[in-house]
VOBA-1610 file (N, C-alpha, C; in pm, whole numbers, padded with zeros to 5 digits, always signed):
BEGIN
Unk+05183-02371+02666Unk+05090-02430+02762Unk+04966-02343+02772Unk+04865-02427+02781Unk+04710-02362+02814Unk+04604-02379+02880Unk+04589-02298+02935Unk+04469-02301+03055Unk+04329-02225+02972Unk+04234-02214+02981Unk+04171-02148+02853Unk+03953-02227+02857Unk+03891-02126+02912Unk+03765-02139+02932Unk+03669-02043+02811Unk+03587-02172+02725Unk+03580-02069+02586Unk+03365-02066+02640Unk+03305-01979+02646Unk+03170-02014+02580Unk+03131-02105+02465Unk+03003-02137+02478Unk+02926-02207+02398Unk+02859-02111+02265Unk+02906-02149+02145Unk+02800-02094+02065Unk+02666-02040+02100Unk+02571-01943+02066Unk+02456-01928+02115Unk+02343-02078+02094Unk+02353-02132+02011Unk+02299-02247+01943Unk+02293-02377+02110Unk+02387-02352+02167Unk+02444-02440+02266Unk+02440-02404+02345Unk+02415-02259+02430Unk+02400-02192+02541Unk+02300-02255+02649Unk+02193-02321+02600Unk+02104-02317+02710Unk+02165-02527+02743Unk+02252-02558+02672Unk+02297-02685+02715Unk+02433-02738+02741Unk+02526-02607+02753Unk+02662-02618+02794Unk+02709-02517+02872Unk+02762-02530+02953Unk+02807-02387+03056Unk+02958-02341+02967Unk+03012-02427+02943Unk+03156-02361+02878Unk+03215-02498+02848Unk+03348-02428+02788Unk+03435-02562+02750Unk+03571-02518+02802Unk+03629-02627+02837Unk+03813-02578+02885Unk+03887-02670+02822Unk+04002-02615+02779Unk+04113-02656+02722Unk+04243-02647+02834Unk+04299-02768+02836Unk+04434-02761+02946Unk+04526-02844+02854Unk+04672-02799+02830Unk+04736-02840+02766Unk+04880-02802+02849Unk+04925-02904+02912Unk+05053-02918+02983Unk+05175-02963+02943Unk+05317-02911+02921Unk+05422-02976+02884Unk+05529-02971+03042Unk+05473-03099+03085Unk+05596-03093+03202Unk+05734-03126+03175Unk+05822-03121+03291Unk+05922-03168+03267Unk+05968-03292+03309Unk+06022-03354+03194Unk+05973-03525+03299Unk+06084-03548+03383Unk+06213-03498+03395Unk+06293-03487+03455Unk+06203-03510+03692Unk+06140-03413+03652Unk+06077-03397+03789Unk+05931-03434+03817Unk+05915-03528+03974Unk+05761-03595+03999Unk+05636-03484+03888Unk+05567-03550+03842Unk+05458-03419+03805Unk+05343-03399+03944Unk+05318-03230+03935Unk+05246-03169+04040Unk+05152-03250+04038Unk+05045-03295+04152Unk+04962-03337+04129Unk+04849-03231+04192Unk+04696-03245+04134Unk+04578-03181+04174Unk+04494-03202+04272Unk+04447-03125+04369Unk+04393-03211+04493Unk+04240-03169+04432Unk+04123-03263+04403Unk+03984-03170+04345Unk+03887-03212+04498Unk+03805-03121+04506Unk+03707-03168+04680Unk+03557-03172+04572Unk+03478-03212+04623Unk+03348-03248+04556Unk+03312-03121+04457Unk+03225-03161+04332Unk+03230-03020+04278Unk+03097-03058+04161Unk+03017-02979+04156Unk+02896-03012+04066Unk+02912-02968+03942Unk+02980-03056+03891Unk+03001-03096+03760Unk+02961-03192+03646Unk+02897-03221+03544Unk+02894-03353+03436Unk+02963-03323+03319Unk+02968-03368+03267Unk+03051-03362+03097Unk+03053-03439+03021Unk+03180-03427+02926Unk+03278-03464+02860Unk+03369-03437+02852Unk+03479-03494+02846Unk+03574-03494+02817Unk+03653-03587+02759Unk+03747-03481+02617Unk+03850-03588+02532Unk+03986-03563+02575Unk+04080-03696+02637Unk+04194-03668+02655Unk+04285-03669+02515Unk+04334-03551+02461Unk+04371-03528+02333Unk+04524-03580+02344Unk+04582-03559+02434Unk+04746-03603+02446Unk+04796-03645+02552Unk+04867-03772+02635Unk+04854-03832+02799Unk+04767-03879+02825Unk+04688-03859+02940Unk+04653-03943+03049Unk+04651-03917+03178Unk+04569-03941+03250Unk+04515-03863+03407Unk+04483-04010+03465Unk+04549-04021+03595Unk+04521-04108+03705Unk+04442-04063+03815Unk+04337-04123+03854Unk+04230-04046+03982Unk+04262-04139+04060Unk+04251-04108+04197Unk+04279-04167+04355Unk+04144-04066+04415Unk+04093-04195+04444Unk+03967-04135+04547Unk+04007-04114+04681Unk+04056-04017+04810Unk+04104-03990+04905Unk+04032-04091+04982Unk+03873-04095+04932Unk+03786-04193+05115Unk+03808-04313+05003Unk+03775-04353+04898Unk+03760-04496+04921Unk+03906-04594+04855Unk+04015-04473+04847Unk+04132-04546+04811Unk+04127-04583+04619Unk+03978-04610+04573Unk+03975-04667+04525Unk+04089-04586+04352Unk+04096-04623+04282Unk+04213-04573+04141Unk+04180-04560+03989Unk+04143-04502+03904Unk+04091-04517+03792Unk+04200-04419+03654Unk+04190-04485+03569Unk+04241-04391+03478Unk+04117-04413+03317Unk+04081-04296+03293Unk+03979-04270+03206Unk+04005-04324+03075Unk+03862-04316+03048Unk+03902-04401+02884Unk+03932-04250+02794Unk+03988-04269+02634Unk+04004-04135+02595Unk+03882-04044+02603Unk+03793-04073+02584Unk+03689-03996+02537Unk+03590-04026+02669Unk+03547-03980+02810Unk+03483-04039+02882Unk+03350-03894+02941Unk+03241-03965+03024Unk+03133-03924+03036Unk+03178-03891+03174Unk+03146-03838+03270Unk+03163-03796+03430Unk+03005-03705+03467Unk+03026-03743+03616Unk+02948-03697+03684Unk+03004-03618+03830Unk+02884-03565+03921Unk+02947-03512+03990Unk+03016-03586+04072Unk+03173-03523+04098Unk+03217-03535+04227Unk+03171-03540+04375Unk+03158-03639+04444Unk+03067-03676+04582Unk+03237-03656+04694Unk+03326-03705+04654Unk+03439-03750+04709Unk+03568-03648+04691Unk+03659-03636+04810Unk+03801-03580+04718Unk+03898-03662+04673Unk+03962-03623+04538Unk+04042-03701+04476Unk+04166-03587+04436Unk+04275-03705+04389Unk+04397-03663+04342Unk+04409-03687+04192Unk+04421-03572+04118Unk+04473-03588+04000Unk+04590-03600+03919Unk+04644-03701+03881Unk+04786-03721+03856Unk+04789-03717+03686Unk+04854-03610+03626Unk+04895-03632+03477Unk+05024-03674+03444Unk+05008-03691+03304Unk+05111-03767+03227Unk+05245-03599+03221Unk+05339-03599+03150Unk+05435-03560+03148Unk+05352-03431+03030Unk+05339-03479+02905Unk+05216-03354+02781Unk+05121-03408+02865Unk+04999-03316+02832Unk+04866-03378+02873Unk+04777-03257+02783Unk+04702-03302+02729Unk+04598-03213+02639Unk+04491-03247+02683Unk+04316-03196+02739Unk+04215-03242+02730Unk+04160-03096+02691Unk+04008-03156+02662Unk+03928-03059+02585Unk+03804-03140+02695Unk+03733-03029+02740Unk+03613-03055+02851Unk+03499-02985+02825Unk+03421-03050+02778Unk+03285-02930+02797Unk+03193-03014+02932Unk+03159-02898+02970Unk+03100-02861+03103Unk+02949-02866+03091Unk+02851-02971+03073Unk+02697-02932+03057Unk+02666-02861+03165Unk+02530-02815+03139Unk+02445-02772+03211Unk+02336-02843+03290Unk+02293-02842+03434Unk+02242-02908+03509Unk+02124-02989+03413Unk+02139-03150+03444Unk+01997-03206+03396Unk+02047-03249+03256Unk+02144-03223+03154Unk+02138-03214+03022Unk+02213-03363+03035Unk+02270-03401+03098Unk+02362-03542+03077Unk+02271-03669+03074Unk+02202-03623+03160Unk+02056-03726+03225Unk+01948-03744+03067Unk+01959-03627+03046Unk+01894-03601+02880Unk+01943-03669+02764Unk+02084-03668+02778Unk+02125-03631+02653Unk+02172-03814+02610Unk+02163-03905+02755Unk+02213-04071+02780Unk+02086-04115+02768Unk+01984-04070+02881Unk+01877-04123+02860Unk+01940-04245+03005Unk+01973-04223+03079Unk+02025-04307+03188Unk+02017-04200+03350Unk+01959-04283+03424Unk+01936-04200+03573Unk+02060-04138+03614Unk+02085-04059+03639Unk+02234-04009+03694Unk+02242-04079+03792Unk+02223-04166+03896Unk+02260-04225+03992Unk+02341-04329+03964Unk+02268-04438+03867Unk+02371-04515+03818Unk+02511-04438+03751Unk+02544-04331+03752Unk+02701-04317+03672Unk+02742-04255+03880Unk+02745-04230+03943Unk+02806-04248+04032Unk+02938-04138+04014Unk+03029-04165+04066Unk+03146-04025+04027Unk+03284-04128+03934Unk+03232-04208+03900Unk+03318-04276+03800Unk+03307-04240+03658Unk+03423-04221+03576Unk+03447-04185+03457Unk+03411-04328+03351Unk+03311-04314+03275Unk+03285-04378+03163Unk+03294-04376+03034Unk+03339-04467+02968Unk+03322-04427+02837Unk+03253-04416+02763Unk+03267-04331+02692Unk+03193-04282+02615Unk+03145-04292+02473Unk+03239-04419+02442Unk+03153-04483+02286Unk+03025-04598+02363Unk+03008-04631+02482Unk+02926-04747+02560Unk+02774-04596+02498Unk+02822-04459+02447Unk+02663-04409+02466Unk+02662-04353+02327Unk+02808-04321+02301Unk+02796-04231+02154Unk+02871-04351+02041Unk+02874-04439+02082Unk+02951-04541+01955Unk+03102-04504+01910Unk+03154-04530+01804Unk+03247-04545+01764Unk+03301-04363+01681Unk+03188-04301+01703Unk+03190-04146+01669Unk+03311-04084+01733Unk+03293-04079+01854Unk+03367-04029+01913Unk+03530-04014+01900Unk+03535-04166+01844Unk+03684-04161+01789Unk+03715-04127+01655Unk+03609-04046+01601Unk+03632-03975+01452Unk+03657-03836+01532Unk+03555-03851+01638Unk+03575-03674+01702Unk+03709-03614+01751Unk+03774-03726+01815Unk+03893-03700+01881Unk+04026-03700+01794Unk+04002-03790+01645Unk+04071-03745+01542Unk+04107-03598+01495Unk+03993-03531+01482Unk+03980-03462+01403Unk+04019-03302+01511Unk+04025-03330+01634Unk+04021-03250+01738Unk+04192-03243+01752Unk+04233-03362+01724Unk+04400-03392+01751Unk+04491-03304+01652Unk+04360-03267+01518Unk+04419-03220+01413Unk+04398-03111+01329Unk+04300-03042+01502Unk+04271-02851+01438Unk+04410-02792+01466Unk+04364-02707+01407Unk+04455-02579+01437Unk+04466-02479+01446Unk+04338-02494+01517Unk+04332-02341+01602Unk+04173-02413+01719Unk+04182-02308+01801Unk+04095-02329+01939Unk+03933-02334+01874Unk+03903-02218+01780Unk+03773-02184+01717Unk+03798-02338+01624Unk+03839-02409+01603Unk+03814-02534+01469Unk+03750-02643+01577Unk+03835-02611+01718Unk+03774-02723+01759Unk+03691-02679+01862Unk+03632-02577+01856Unk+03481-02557+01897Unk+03386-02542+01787Unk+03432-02549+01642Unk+03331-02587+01568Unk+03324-02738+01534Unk+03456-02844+01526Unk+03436-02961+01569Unk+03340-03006+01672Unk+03353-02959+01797Unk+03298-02997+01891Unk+03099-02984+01891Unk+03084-02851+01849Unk+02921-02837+01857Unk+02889-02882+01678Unk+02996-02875+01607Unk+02875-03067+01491Unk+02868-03137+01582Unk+02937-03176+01622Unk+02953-03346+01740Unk+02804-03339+01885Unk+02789-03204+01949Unk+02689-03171+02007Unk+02533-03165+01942Unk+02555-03050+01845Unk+02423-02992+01801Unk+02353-03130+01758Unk+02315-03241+01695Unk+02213-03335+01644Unk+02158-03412+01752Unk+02269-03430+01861Unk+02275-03484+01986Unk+02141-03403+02079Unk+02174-03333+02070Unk+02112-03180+02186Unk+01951-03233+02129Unk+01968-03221+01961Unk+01813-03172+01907Unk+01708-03283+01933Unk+01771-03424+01933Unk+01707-03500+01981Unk+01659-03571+02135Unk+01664-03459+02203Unk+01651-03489+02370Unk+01500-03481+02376Unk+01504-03525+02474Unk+01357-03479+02550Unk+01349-03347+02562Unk+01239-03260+02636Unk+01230-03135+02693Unk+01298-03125+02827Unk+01374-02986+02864Unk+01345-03043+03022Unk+01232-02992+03127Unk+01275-03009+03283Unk+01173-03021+03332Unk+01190-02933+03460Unk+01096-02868+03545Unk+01136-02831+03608Unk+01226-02828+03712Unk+01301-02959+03686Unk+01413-02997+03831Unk+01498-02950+03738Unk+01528-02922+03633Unk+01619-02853+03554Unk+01640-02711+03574Unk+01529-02649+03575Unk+01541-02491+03572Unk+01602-02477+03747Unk+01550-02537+03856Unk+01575-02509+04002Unk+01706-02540+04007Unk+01782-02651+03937Unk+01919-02720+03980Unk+02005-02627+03869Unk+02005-02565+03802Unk+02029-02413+03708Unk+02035-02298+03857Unk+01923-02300+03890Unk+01946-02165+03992Unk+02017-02212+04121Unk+01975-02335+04150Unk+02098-02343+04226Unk+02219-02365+04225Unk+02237-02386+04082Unk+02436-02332+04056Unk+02426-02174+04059Unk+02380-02131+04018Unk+02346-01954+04028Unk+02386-01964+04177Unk+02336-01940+04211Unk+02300-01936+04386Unk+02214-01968+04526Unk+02345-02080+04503Unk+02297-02175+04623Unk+02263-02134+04748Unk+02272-02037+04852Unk+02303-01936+04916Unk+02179-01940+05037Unk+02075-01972+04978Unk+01943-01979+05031Unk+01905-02111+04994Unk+01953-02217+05047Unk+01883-02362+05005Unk+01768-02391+05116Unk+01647-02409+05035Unk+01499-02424+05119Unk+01454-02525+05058Unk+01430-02675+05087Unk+01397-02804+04950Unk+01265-02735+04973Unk+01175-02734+05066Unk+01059-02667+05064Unk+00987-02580+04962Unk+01130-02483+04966Unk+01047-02354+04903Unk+01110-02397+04749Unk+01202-02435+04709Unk+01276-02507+04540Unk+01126-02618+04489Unk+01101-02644+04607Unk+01003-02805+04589Unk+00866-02746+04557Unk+00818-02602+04606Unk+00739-02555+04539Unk+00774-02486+04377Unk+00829-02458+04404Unk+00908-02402+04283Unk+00921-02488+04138Unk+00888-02570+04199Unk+00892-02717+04106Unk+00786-02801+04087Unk+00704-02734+04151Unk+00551-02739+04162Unk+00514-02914+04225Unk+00627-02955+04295Unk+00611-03101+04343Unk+00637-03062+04529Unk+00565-03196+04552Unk+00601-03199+04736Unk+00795-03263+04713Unk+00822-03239+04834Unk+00959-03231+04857Unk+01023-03346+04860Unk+00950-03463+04857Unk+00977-03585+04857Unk+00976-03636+04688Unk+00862-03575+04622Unk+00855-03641+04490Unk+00997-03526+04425Unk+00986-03430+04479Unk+01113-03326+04392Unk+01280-03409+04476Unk+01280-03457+04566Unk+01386-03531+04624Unk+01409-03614+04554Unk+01344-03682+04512Unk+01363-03850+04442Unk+01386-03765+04310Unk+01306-03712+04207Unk+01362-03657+04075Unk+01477-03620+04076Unk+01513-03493+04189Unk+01625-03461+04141Unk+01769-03564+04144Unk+01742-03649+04219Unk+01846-03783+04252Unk+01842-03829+04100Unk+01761-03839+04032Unk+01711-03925+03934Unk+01785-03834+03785Unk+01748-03757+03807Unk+01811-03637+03709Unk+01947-03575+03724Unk+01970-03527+03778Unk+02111-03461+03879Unk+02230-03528+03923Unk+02157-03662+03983Unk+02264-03767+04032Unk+02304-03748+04208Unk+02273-03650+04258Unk+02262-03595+04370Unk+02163-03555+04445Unk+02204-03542+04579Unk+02045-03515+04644Unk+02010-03335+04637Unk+01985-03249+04619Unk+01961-03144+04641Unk+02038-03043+04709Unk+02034-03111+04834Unk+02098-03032+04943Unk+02222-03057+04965Unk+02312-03149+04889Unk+02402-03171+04852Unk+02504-03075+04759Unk+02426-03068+04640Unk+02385-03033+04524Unk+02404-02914+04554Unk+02326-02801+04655Unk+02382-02661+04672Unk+02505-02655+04755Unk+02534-02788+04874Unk+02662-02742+04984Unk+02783-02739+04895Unk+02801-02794+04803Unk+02896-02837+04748Unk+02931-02700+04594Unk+02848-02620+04624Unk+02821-02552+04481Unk+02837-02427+04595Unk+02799-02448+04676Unk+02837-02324+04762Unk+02974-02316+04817Unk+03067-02423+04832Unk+03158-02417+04892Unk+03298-02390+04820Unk+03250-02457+04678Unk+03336-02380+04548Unk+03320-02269+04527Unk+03213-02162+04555Unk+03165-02042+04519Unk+03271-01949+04613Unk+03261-02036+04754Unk+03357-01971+04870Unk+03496-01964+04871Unk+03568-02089+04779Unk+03714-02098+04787Unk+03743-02010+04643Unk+03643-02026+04577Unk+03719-01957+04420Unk+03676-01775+04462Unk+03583-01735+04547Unk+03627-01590+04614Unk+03734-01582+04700Unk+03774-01664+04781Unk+03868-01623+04829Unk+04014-01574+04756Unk+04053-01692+04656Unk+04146-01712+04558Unk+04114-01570+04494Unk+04020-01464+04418Unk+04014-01363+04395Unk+04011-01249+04497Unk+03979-01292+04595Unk+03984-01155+04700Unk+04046-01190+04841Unk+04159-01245+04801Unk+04269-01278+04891Unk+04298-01174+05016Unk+04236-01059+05001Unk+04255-00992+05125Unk+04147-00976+05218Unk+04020-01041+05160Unk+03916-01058+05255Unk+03934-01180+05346Unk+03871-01156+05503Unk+03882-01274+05564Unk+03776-01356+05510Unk+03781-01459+05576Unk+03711-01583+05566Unk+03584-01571+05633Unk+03591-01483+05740Unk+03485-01475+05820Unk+03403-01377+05696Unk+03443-01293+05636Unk+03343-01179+05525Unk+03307-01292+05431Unk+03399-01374+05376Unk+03389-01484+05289Unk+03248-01566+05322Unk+03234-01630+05455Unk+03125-01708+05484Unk+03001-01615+05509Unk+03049-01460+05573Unk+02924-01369+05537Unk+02858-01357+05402Unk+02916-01344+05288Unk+02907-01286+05151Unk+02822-01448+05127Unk+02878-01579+05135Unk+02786-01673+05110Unk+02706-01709+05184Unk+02630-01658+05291Unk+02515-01689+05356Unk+02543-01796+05471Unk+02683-01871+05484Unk+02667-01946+05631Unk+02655-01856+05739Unk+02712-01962+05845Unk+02622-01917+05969Unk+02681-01830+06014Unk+02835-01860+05981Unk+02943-01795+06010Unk+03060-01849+06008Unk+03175-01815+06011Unk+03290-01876+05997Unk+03371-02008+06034Unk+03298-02041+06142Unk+03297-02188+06181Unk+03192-02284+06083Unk+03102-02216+06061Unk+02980-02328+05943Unk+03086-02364+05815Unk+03156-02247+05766Unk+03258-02256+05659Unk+03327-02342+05704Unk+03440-02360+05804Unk+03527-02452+05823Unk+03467-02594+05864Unk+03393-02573+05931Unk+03368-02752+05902Unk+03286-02795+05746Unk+03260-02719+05683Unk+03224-02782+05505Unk+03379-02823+05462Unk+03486-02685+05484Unk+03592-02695+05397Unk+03653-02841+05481Unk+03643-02877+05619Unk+03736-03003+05663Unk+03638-03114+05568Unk+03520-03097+05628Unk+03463-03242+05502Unk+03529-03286+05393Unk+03468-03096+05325Unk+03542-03153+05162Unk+03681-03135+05129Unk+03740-03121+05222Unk+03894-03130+05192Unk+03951-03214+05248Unk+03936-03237+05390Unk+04028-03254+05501Unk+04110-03170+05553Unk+04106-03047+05497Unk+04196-02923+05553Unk+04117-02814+05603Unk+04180-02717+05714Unk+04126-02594+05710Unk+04096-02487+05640Unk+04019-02408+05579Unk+03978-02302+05483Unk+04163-02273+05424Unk+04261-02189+05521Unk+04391-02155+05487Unk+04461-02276+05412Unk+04448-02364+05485Unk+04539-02480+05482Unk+04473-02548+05321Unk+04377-02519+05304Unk+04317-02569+05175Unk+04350-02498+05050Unk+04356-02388+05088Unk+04392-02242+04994Unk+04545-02270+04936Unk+04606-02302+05024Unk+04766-02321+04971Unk+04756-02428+04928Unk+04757-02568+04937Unk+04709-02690+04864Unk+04679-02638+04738Unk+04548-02585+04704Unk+04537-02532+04613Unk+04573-02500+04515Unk+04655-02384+04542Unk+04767-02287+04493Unk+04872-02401+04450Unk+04887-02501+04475Unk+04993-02585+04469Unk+04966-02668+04296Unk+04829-02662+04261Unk+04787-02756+04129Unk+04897-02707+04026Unk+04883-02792+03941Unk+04957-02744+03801Unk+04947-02606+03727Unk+04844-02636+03718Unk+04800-02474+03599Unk+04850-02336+03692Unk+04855-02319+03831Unk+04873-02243+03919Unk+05003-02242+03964Unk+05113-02344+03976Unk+05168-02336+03941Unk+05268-02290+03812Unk+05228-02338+03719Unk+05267-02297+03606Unk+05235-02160+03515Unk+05129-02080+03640Unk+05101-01976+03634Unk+04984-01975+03490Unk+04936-02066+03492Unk+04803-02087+03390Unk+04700-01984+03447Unk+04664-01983+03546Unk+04534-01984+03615Unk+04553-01865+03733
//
């Protein structure tokens, strides 16, 4: 079994944050664990190489299971992730703005629903996922993967400055000012509001709460002996109550009560992660 976060070639650096590999053999004997995910600023790809993943949207009930090869955007909502008994995927992780680039489609229209992904890359994709089913080794199918990227990448547009700001604010969200980003972007705050919706798929200030609040639970998970109250110091809320009402939003649980949930996913379980 594998849990496993690889870099991007240098060639690919300035248009992929990383790639992950998760490869699960449960036991089917027993329910499989399921994943609780809370909003999270993310786009991609991803190929499901072996199984199958069921999503349950917590607010709107609503149920989806992905096509093999599908496109995603960010998470707005919390959902439950349910896998198959094996489950293999291979995920690369773009970088802010590059999805919007790389479709040529507003991020608003993809919404937090999983699409497929021959509707943008054709019938390729299922040569890609062949050939991915049938490396053998991790480095074959990160050189599979960036042929399949690199011609893609070369033919984009440039990007633009809502690119470089929505970059620093995955860096660090910490100080969100649309004001002072909106200069930064050399637009008034209204024309940089509407772009970044347009590009991003999100509103801004969204865009950092949500990038900040992962920043807060994945320190805690490493520095398990700090409180929560140093936790919401170290990320710039107001204070320890500003933290807990983000974490009830995006969870429905309290900061603790979210932490063990957590701890409860597969890979963490299974001591992947």
């Amino acid at each position: 079994m594998v849990f496993k976060s690889i870099p991007p070639g240098p060639a690919l650096h300035e248009f992929v944050r990383n790639y992950t590999l998760l490869h699960l053999t449960l036991d089917t004997d027993q329910p499989a664990p399921i994943k609780h995910r809370p909003p999270k600023p993310e786009q991609g790809i991803v190929f499901y190489l072996k199984g199958h993943v069921n999503l349950h949207n917590l607010i709107t009930g609503d149920q989806q299971r992905p096509a093999t090869v599908a496109l995603f955007s960010h998470q707005t909502d919390r959902k439950i992730f349910r896998v198959s008994a094996e489950f293999f995927m291979f995920t690369i992780f773009l970088r802010p703005g590059i999805l919007h680039r790389l479709i040529n489609v507003p991020s608003t229209e993809l919404k937090q629903e999983y699409h497929d992904a021959e509707l943008f890359f054709g019938t390729e994709v299922r040569e890609v996922t062949e050939q991915l089913c049938n490396a053998t080794s991790f480095s074959s199918m990160i050189t599979i993967i960036e042929r399949f990227l690199l011609p893609k990448f070369s033919q984009m547009k440039n990007g633009t400055s809502i690119d470089e700001v929505a970059n620093y604010l995955l860096a660090d969200p910490t100080r969100f000012s649309l004001d002072q980003i909106a200069r930064q972007a050399c637009l008034s705050p209204k024309q940089f509001h509407r772009r970044f919706l347009e590009r991003i798929g999100i509103s801004p200030k969204f865009f950092s709460r949500i990038t900040r609040f992962n920043l807060a639970y994945h320190y805690k998970m490493i520095h398990p002996g700090v409180s929560w109250s140093s936790v919401a110091q170290e990320l710039c809320y107001t204070d320890y109550h500003h933290l807990e009402k983000e974490c009830k939003e995006f969870t429905g649980l309290t900061p603790n009560d979210w932490i063990i949930q957590h701890q409860a996913s597969p890979e963490r379980i299974l001591q992947l992660r």
